[in-house]
SEKE-515929 format. One record per atom (N, C-alpha, C, O): chain; atom name; x, y, z. Coordinates in Angstrom, 2 decimals. Example, Ala and Ser with C-alpha at 12.3 -4.5 7.8 and 13.67 -1.06 7.14 Angstrom:
BEGIN
<pt mol="A" atom="N" east="13.19" north="-5.69" up="7.80"/>
<pt mol="A" atom="CA" east="12.30" north="-4.50" up="7.80"/>
<pt mol="A" atom="C" east="13.20" north="-3.30" up="7.80"/>
<pt mol="A" atom="O" east="14.24" north="-3.32" up="8.46"/>
<pt mol="A" atom="N" east="12.85" north="-2.25" up="7.08"/>
<pt mol="A" atom="CA" east="13.67" north="-1.06" up="7.14"/>
<pt mol="A" atom="C" east="12.90" north="0.03" up="7.87"/>
<pt mol="A" atom="O" east="13.41" north="1.14" up="8.04"/>
This chain:
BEGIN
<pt mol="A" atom="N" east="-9.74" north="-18.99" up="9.02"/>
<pt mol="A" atom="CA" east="-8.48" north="-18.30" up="9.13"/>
<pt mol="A" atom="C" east="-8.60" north="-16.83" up="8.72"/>
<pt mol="A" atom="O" east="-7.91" north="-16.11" up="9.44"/>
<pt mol="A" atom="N" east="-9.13" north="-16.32" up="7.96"/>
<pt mol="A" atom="CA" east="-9.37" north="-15.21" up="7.36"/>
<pt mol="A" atom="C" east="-10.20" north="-14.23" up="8.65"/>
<pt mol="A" atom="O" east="-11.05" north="-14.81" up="9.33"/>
<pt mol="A" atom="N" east="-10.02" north="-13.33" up="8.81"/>
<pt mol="A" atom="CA" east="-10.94" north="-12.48" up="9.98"/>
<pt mol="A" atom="C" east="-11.77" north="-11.71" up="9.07"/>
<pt mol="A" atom="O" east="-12.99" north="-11.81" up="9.13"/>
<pt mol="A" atom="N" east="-11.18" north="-10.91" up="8.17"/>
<pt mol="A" atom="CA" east="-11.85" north="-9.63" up="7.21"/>
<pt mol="A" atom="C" east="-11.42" north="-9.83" up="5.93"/>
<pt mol="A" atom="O" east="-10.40" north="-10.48" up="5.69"/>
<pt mol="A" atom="N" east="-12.11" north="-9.33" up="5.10"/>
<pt mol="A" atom="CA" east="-11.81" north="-8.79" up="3.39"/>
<pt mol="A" atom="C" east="-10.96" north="-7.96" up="3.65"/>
<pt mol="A" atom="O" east="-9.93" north="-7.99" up="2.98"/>
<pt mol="A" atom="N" east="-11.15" north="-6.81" up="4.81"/>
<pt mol="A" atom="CA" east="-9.92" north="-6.11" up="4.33"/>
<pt mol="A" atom="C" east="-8.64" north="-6.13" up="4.38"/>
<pt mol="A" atom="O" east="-7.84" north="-5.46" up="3.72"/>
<pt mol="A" atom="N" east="-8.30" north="-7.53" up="5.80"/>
<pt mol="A" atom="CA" east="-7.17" north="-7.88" up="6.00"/>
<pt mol="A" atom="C" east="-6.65" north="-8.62" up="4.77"/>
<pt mol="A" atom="O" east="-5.47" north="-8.73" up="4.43"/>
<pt mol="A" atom="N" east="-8.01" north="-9.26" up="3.98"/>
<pt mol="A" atom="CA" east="-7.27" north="-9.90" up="2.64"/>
<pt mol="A" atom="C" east="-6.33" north="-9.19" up="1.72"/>
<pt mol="A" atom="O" east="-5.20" north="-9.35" up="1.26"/>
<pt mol="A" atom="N" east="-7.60" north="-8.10" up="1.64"/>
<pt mol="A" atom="CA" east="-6.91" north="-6.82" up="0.88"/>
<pt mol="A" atom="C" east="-5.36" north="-6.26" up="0.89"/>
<pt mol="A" atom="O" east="-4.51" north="-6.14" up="0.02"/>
<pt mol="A" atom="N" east="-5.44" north="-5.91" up="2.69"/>
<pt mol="A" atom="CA" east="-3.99" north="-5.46" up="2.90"/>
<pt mol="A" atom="C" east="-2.64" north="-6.73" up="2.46"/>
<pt mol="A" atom="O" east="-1.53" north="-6.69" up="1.94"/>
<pt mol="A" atom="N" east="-3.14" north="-7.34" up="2.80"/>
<pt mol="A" atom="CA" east="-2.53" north="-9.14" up="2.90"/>
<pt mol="A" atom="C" east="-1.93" north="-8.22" up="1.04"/>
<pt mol="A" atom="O" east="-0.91" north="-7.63" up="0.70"/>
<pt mol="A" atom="N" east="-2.98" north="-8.53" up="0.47"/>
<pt mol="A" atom="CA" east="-2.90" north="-8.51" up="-1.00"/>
<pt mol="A" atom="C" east="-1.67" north="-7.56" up="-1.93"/>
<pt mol="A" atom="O" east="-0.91" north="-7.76" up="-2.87"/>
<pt mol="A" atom="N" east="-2.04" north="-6.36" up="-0.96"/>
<pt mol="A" atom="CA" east="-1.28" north="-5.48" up="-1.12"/>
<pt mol="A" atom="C" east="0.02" north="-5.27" up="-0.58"/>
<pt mol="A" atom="O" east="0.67" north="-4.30" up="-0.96"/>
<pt mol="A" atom="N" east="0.57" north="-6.24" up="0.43"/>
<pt mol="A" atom="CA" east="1.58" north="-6.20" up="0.63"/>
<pt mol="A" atom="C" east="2.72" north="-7.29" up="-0.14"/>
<pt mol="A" atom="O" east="3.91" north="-7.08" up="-0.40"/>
<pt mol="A" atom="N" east="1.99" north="-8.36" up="-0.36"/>
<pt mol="A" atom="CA" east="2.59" north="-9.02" up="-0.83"/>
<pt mol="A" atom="C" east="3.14" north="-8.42" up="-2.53"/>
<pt mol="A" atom="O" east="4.24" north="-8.60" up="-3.05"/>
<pt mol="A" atom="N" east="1.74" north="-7.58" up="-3.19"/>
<pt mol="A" atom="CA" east="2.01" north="-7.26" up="-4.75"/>
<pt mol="A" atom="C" east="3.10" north="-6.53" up="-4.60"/>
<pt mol="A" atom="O" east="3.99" north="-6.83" up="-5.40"/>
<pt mol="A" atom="N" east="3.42" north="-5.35" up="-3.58"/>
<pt mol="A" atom="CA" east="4.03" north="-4.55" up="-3.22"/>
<pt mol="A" atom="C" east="5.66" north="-4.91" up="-2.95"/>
<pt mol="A" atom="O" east="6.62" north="-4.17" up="-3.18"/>
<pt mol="A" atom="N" east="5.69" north="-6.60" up="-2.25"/>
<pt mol="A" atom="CA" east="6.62" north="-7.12" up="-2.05"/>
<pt mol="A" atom="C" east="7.43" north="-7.70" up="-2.92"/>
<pt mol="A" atom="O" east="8.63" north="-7.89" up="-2.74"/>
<pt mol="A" atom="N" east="6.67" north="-8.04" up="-4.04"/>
<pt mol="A" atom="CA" east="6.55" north="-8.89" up="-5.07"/>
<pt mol="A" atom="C" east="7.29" north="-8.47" up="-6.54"/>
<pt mol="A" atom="O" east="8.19" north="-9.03" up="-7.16"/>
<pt mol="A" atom="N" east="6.30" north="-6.90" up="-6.88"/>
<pt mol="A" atom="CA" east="6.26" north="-6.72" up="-7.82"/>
<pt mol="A" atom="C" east="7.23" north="-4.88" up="-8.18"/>
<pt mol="A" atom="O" east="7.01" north="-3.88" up="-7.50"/>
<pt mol="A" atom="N" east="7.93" north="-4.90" up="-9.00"/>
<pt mol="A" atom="CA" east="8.91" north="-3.26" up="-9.13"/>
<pt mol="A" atom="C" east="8.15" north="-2.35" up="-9.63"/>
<pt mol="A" atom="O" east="8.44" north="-1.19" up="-9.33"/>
<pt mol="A" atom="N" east="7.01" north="-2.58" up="-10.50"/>
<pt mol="A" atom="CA" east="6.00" north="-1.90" up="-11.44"/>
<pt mol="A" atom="C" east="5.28" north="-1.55" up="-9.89"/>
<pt mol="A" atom="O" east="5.58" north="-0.38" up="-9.62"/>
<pt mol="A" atom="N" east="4.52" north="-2.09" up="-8.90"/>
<pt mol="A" atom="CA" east="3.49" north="-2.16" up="-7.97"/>
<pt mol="A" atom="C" east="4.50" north="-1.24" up="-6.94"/>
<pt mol="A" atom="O" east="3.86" north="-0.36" up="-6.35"/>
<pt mol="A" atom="N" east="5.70" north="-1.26" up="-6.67"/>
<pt mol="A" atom="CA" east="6.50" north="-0.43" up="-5.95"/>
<pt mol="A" atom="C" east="6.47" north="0.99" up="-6.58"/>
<pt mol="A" atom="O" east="6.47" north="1.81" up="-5.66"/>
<pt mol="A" atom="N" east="6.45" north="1.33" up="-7.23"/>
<pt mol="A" atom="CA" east="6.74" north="2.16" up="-8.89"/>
<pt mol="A" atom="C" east="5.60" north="3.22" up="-8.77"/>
<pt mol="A" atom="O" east="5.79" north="4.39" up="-8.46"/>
<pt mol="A" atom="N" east="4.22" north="2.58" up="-9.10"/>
<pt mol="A" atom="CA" east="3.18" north="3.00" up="-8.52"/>
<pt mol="A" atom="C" east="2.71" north="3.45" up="-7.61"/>
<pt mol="A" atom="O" east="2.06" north="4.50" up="-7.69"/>
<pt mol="A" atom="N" east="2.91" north="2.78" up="-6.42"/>
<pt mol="A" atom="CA" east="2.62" north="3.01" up="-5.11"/>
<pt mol="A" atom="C" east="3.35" north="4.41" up="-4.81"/>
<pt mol="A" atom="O" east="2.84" north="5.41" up="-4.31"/>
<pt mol="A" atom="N" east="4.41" north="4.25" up="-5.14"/>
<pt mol="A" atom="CA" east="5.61" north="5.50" up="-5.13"/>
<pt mol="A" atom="C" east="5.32" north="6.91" up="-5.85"/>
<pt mol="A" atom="O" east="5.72" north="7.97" up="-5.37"/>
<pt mol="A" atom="N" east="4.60" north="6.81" up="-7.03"/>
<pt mol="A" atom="CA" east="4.00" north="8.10" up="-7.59"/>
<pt mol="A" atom="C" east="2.76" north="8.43" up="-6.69"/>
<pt mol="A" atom="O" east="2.64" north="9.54" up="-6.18"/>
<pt mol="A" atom="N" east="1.76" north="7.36" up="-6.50"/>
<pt mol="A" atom="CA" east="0.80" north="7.93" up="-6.22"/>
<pt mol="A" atom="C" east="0.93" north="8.27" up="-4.25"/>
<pt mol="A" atom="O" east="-0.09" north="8.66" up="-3.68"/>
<pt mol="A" atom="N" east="1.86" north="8.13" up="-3.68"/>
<pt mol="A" atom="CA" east="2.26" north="8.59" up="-2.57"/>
<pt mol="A" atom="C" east="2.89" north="10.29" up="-2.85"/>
<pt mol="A" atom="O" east="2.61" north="11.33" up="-2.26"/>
<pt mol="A" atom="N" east="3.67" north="10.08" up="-3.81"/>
<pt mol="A" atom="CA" east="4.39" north="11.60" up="-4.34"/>
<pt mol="A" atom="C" east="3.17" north="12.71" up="-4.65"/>
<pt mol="A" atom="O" east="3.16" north="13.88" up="-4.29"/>
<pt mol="A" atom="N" east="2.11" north="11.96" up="-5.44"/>
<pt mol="A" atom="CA" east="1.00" north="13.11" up="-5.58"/>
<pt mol="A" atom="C" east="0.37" north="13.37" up="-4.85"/>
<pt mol="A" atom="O" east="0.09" north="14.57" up="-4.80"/>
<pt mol="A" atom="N" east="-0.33" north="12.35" up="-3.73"/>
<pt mol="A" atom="CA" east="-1.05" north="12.52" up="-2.44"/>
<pt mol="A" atom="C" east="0.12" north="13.53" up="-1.87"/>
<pt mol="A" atom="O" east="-0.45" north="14.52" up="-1.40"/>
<pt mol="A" atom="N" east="0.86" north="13.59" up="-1.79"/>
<pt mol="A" atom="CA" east="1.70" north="14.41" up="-0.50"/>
<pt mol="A" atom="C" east="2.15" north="16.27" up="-0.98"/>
<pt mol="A" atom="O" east="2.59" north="17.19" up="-0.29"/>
<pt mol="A" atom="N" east="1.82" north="16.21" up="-2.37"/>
<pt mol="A" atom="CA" east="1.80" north="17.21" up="-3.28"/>
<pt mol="A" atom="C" east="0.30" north="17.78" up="-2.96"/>
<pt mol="A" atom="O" east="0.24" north="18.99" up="-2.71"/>
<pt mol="A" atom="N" east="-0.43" north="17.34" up="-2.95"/>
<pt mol="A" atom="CA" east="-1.59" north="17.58" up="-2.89"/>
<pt mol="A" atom="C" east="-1.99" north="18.16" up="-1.66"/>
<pt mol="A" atom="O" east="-2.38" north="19.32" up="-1.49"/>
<pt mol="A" atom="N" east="-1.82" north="17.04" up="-0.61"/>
<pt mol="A" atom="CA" east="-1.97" north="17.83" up="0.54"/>
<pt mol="A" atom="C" east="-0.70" north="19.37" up="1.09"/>
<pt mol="A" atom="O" east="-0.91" north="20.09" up="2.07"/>
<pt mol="A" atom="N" east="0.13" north="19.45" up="0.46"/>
<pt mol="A" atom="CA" east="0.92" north="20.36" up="0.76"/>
<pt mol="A" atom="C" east="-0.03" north="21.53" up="0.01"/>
<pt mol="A" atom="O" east="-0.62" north="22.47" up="0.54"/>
<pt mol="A" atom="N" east="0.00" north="21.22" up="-1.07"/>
<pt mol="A" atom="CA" east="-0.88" north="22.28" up="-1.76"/>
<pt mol="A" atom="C" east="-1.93" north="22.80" up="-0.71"/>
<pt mol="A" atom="O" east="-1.73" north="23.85" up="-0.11"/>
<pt mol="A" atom="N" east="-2.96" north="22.11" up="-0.52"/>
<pt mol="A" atom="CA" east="-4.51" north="22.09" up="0.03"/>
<pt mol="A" atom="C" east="-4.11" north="23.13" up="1.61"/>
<pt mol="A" atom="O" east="-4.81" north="24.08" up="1.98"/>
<pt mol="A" atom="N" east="-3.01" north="22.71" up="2.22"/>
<pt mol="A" atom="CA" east="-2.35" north="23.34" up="3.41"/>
<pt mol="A" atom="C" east="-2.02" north="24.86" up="3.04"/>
<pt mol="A" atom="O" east="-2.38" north="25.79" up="3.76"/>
<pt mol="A" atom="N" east="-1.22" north="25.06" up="1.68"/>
<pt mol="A" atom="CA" east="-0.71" north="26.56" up="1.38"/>
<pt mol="A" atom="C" east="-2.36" north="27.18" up="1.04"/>
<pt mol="A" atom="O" east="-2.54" north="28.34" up="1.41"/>
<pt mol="A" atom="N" east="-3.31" north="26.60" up="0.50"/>
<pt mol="A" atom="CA" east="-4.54" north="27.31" up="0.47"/>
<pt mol="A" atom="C" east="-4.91" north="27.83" up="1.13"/>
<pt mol="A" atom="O" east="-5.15" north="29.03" up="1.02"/>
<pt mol="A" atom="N" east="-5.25" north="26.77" up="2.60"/>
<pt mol="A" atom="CA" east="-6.15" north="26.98" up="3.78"/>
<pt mol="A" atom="C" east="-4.86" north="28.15" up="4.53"/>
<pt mol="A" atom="O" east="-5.41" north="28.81" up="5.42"/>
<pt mol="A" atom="N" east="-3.69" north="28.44" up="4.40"/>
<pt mol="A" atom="CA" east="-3.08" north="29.11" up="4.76"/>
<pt mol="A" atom="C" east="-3.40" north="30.62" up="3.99"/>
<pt mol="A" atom="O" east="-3.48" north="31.67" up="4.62"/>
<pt mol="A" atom="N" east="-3.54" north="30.52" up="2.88"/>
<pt mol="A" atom="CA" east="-3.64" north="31.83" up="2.29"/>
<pt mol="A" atom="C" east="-4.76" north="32.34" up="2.75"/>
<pt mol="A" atom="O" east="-4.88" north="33.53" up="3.06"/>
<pt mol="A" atom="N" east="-5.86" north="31.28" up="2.83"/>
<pt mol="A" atom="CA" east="-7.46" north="31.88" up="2.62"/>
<pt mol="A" atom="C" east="-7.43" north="32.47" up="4.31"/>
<pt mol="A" atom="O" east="-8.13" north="33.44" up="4.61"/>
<pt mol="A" atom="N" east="-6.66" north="31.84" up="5.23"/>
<pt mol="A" atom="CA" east="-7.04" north="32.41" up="6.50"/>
<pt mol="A" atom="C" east="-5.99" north="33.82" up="6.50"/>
<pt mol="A" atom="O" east="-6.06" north="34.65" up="7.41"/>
<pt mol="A" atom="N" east="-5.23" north="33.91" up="5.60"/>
<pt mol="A" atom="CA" east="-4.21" north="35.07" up="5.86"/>
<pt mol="A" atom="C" east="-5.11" north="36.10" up="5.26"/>
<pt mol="A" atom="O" east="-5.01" north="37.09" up="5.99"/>
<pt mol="A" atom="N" east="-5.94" north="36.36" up="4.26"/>
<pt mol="A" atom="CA" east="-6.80" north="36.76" up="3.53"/>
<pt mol="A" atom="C" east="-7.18" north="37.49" up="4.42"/>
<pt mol="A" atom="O" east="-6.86" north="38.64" up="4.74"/>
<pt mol="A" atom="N" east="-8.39" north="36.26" up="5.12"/>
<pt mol="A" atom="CA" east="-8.97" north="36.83" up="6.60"/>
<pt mol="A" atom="C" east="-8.76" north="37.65" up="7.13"/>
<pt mol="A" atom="O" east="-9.28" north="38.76" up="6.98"/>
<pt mol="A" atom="N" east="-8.17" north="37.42" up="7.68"/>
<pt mol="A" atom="CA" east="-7.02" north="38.24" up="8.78"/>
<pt mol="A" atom="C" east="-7.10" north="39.16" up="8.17"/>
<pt mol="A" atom="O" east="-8.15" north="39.78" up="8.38"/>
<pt mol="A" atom="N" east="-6.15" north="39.77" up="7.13"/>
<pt mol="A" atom="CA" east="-6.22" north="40.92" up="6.43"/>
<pt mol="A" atom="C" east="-7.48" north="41.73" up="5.91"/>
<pt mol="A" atom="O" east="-7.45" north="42.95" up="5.75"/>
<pt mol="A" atom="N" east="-8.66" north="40.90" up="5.67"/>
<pt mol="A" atom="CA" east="-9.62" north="41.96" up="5.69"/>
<pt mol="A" atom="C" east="-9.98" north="42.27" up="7.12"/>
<pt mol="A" atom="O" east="-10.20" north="43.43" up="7.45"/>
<pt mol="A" atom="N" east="-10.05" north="41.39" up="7.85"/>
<pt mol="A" atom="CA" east="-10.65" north="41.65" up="9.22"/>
<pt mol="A" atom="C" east="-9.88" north="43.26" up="9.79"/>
<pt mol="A" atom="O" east="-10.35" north="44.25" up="10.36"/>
<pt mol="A" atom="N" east="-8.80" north="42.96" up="9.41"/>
<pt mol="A" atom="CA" east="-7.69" north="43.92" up="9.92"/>
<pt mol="A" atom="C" east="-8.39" north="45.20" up="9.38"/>
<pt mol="A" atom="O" east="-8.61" north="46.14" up="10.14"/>
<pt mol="A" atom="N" east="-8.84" north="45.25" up="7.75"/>
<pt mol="A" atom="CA" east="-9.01" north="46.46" up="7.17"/>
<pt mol="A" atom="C" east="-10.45" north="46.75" up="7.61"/>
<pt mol="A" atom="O" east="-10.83" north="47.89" up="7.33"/>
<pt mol="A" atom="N" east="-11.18" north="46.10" up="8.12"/>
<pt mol="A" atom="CA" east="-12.69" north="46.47" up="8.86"/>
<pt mol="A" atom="C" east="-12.89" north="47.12" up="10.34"/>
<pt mol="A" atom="O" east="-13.85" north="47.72" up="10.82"/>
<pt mol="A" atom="N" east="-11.30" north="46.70" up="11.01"/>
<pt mol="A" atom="CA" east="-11.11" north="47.23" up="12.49"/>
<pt mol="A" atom="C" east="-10.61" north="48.53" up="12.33"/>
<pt mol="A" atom="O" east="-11.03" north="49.49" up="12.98"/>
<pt mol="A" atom="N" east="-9.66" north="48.59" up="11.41"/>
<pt mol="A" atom="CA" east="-9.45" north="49.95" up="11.28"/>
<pt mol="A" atom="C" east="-10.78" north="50.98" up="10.60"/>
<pt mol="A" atom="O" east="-11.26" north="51.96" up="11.18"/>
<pt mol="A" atom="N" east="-11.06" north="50.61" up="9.65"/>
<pt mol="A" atom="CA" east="-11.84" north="51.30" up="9.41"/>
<pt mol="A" atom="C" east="-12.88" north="51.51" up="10.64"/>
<pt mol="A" atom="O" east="-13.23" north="52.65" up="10.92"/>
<pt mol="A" atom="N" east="-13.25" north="50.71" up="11.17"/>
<pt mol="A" atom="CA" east="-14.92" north="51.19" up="12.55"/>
<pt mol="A" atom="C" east="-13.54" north="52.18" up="13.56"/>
<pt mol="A" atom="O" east="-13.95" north="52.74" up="14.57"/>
<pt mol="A" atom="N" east="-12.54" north="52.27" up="13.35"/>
<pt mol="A" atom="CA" east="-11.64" north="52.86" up="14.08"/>
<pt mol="A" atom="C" east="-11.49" north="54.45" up="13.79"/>
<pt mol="A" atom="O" east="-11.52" north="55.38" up="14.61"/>
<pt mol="A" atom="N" east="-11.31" north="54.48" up="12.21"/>
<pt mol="A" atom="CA" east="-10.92" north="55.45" up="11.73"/>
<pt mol="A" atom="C" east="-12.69" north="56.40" up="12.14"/>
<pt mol="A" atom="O" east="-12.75" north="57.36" up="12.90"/>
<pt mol="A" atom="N" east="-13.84" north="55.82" up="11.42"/>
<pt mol="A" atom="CA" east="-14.77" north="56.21" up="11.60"/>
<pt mol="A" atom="C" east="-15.73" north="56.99" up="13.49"/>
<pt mol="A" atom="O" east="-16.63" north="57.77" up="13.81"/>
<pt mol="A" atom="N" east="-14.59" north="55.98" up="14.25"/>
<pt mol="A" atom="CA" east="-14.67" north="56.75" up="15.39"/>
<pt mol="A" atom="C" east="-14.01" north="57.76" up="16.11"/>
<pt mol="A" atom="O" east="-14.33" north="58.24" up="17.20"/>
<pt mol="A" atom="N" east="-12.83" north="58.09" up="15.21"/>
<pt mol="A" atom="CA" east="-11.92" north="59.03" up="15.32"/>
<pt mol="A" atom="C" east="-12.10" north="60.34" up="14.33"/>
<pt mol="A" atom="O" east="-11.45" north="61.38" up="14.42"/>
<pt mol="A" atom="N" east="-13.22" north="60.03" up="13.30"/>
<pt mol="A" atom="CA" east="-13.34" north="61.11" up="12.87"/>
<pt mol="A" atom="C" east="-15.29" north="62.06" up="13.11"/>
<pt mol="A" atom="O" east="-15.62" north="63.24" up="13.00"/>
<pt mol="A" atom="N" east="-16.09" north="60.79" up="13.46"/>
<pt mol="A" atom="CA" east="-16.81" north="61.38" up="13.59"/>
<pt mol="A" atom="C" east="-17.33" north="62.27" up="15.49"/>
<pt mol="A" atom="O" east="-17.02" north="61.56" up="16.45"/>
<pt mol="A" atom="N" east="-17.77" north="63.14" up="15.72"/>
<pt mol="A" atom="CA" east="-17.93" north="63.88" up="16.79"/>
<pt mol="A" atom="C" east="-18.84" north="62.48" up="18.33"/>
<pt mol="A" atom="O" east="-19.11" north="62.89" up="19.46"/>
């Protein structure tokens, strides 16, 4: 009857989940921090490419400026 361990697993976990207010409780923080986390990890990869951008920006101008001033 069993196909996988991991279907046991899930099996396992739904029922504790079903079961238990402490196991709801839990599940519920550590969903709140995963989703904290990845929001975080998103505003990073957002800054670090805005970064980018902004130096890139200050390197175009500059090979710009440098061709506008030299002969």
């Amino acid at each position: 009857m069993v196909k996988s361990p991991l279907g046991i697993i899930f099996t396992a976990a739904a029922i504790a989940l079903a079961v238990s207010p402490e196991a709801r409780k839990a599940a519920r923080k550590l969903a709140v921090k995963g989703a904290a986390m990845m929001l975080e990890l998103a505003d990073q990869v957002k800054d670090s490419t805005r970064e980018l951008r902004s130096t890139e920006a200050v390197s175009i101008e500059e090979k710009n400026t440098e061709k506008v001033l030299l002969p």
